[in-house]
VEXRO-65254 format. One record per residue (C-alpha): residue in three letters; x, y negated, z. Coordinates in steps of 0.25 Angstrom, whole numbers, padded with zeros to 4 digits. Layout:
residues N
node residu = ALA | px = X | py = Y | pz = Z .
...
end
This chain:
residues 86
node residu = UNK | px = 0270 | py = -0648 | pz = 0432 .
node residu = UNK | px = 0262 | py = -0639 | pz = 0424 .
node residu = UNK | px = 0267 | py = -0633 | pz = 0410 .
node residu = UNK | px = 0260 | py = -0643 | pz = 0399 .
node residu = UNK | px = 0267 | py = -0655 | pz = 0408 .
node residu = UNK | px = 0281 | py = -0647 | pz = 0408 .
node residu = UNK | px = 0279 | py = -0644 | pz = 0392 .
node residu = UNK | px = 0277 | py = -0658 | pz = 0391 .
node residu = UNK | px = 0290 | py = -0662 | pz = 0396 .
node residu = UNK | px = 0297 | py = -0652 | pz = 0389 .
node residu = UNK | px = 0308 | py = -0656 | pz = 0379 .
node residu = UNK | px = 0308 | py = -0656 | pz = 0364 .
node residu = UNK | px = 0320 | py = -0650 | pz = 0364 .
node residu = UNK | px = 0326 | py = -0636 | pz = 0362 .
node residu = UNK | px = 0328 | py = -0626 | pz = 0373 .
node residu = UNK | px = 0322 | py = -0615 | pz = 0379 .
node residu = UNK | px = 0310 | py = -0613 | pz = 0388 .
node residu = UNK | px = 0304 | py = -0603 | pz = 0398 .
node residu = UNK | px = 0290 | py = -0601 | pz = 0403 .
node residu = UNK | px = 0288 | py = -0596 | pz = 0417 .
node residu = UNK | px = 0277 | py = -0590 | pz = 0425 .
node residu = UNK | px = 0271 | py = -0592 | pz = 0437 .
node residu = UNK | px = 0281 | py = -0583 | pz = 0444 .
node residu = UNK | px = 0292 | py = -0593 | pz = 0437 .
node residu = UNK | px = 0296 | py = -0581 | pz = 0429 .
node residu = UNK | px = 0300 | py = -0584 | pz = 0414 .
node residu = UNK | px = 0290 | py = -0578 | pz = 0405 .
node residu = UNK | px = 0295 | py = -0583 | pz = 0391 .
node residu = UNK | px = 0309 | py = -0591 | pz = 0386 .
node residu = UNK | px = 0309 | py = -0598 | pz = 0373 .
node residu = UNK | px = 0317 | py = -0608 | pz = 0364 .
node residu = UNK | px = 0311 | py = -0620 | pz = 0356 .
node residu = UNK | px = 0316 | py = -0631 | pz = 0348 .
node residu = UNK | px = 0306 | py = -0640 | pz = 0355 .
node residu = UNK | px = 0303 | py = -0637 | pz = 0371 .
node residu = UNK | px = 0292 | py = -0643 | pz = 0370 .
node residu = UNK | px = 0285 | py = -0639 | pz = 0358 .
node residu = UNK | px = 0289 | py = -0624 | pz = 0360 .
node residu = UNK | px = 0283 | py = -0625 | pz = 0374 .
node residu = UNK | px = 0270 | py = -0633 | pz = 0371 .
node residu = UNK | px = 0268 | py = -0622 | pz = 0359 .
node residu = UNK | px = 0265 | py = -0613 | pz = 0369 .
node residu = UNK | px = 0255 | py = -0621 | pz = 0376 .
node residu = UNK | px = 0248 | py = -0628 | pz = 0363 .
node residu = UNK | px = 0237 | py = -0616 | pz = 0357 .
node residu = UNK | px = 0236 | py = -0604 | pz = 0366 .
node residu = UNK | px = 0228 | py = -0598 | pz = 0353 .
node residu = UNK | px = 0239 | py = -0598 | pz = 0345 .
node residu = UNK | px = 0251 | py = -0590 | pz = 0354 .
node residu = UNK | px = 0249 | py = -0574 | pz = 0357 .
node residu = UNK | px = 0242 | py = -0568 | pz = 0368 .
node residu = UNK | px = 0256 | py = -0567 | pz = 0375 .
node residu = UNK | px = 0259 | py = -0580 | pz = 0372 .
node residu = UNK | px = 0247 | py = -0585 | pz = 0379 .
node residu = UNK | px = 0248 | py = -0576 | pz = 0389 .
node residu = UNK | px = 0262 | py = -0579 | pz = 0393 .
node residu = UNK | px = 0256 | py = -0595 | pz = 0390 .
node residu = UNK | px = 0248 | py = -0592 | pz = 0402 .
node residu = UNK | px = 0257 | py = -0588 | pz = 0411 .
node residu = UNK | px = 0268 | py = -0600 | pz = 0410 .
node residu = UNK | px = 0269 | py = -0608 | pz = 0422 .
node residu = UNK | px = 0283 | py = -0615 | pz = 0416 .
node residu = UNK | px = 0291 | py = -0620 | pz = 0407 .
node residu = UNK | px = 0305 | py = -0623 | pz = 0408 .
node residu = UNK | px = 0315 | py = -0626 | pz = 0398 .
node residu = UNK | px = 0328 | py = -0626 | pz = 0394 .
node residu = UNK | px = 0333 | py = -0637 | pz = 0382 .
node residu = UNK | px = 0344 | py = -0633 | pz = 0373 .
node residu = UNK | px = 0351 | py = -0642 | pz = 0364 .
node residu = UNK | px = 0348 | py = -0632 | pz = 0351 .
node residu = UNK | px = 0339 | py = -0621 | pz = 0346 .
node residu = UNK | px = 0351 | py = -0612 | pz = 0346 .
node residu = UNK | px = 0356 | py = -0613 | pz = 0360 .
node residu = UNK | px = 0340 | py = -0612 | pz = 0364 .
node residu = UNK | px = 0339 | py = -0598 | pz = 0358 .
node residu = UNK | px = 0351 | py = -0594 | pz = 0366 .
node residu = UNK | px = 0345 | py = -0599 | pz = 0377 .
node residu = UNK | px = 0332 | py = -0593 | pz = 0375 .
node residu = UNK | px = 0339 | py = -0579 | pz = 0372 .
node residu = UNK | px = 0347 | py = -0581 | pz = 0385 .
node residu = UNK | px = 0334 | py = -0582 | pz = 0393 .
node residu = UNK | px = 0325 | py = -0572 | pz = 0388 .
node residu = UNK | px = 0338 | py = -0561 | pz = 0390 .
node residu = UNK | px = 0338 | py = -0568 | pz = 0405 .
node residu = UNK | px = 0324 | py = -0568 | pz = 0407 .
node residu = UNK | px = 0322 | py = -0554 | pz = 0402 .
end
């Protein structure tokens, strides 16, 4: 499944998500209040992110997600994986 169909099933719900390279290797963690709009930001206007952003854009080959039943326990969630991930 390619990355616009796996956004497109993304909840709008809180959580955390990661991207992944091609090696499967998370290159960012982040929280939103709506997966899906959070994500598809990312995807929307490459003119309007930083050459980071668009770099790291163009090197995502998944997303994967974890809902959360609150903002709160996202962030704590997120916190949790960037410390693990670092």
């Amino acid at each position: 499944m390619d990355i616009k169909s796996k956004i497109s099933k993304l909840p709008d719900t809180s959580g955390v998500y990661f991207f992944k390279d091609k090696r499967g290797k998370i290159i960012y963690v982040g929280k939103a209040n709506s997966l899906k709009s959070r994500v598809s930001s990312y995807f929307s206007s490459s003119s309007q992110h930083s050459p980071k952003i668009n770099k790291m854009i163009k090197e995502i080959e998944n997303v994967e997600y974890i809902p959360t039943s609150s903002e709160i326990e996202a962030l704590i969630l997120e916190s949790k994986m960037i410390k693990s991930n670092s």
